[in-house]
Backbone as JSON, one array per atom type, in Angstrom:
{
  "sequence": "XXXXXXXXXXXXXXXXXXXXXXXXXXXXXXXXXXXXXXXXXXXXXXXXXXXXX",
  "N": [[2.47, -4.77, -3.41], [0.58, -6.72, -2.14], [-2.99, -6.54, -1.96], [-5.2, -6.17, -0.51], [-5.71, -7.15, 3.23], [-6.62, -10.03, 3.52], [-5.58, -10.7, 1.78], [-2.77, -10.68, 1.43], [-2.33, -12.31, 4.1], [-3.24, -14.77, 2.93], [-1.35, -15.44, 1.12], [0.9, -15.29, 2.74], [-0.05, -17.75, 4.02], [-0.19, -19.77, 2.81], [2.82, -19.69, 1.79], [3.34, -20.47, 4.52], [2.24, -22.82, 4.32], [3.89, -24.32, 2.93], [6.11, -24.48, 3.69], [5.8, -26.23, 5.95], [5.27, -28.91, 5.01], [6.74, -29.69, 3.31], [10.27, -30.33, 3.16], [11.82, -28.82, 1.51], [13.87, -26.0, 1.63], [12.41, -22.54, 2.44], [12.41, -20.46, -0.44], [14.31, -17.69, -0.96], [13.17, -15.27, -1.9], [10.5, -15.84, -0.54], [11.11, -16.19, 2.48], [11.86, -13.24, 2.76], [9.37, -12.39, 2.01], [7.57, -13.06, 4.07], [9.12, -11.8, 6.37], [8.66, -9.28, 5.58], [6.01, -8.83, 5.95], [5.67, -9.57, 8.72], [7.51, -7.14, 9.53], [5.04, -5.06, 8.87], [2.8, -5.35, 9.91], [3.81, -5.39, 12.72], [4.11, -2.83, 12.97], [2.49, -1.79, 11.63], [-1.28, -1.24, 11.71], [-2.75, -0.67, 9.09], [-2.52, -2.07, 7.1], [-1.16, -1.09, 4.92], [1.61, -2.13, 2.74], [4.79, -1.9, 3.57], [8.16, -1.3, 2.72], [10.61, -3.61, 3.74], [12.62, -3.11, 6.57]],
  "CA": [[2.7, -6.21, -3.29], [-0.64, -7.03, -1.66], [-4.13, -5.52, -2.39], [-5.57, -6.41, 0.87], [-4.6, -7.77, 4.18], [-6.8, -10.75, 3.38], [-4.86, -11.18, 0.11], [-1.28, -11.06, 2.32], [-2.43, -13.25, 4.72], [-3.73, -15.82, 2.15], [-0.08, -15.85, 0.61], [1.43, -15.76, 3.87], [-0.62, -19.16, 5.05], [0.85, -20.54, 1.48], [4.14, -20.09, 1.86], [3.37, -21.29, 5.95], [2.1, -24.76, 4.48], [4.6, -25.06, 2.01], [7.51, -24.62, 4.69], [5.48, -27.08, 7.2], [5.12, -29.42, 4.32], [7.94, -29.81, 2.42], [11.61, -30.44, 4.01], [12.99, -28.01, 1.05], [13.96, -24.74, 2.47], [11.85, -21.92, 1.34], [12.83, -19.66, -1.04], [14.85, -16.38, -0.29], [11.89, -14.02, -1.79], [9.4, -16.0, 0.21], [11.34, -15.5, 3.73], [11.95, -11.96, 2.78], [8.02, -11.82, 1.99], [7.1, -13.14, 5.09], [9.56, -10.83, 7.05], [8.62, -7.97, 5.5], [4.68, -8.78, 6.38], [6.4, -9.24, 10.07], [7.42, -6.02, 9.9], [3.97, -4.16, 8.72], [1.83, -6.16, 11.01], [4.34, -4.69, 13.45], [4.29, -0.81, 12.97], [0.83, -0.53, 11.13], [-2.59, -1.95, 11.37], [-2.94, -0.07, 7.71], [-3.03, -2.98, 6.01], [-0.88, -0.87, 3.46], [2.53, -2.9, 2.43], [5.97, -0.65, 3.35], [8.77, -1.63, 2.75], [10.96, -4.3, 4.7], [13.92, -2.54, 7.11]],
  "C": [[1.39, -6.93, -2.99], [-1.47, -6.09, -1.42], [-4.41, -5.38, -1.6], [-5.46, -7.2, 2.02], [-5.34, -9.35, 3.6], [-5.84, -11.49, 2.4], [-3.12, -11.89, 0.79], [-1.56, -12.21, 3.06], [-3.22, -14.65, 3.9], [-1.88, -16.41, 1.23], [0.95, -16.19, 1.61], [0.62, -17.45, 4.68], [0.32, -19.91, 3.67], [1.81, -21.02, 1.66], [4.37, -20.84, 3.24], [3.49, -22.92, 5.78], [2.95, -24.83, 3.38], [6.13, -25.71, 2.91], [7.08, -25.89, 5.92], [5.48, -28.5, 6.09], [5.87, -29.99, 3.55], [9.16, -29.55, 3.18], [12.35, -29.51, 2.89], [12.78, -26.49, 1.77], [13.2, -23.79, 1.64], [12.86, -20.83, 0.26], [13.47, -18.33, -0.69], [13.72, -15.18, -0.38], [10.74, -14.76, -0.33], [9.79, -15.19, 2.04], [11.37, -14.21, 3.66], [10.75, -11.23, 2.52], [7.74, -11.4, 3.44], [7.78, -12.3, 6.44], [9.08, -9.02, 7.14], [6.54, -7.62, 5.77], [4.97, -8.91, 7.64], [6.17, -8.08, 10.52], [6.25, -5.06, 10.3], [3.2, -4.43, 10.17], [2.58, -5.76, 12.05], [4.18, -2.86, 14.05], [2.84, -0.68, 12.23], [0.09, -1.66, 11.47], [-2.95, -1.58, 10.29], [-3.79, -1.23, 7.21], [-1.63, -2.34, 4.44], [0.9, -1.83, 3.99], [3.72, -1.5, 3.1], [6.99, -1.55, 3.2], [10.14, -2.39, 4.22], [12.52, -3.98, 5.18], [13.93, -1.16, 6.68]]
}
């Protein structure tokens, strides 16, 4: 999904200012992006992507 953390966290600020920005709700992939970068950033410092749950 993402090459490098920079790369995640450049899509994750995205979808941040789109949701601070815009009164429409985000998208279901986006929350389920940003959950599942939650997760990683949780259980690894890797950097590598795993899957979310």
């Amino acid at each position: 999904m993402c090459s490098t953390i920079k790369h995640c966290e450049d899509i994750a600020m995205r979808i941040l200012n789109k949701l601070f920005t815009k009164p429409t709700r985000p998208s279901h992939s986006e929350v389920s992006y940003l959950e599942a970068l939650a997760t990683n950033a949780r259980h690894s410092r890797t950097g590598r992507p795993t899957t979310a749950r």
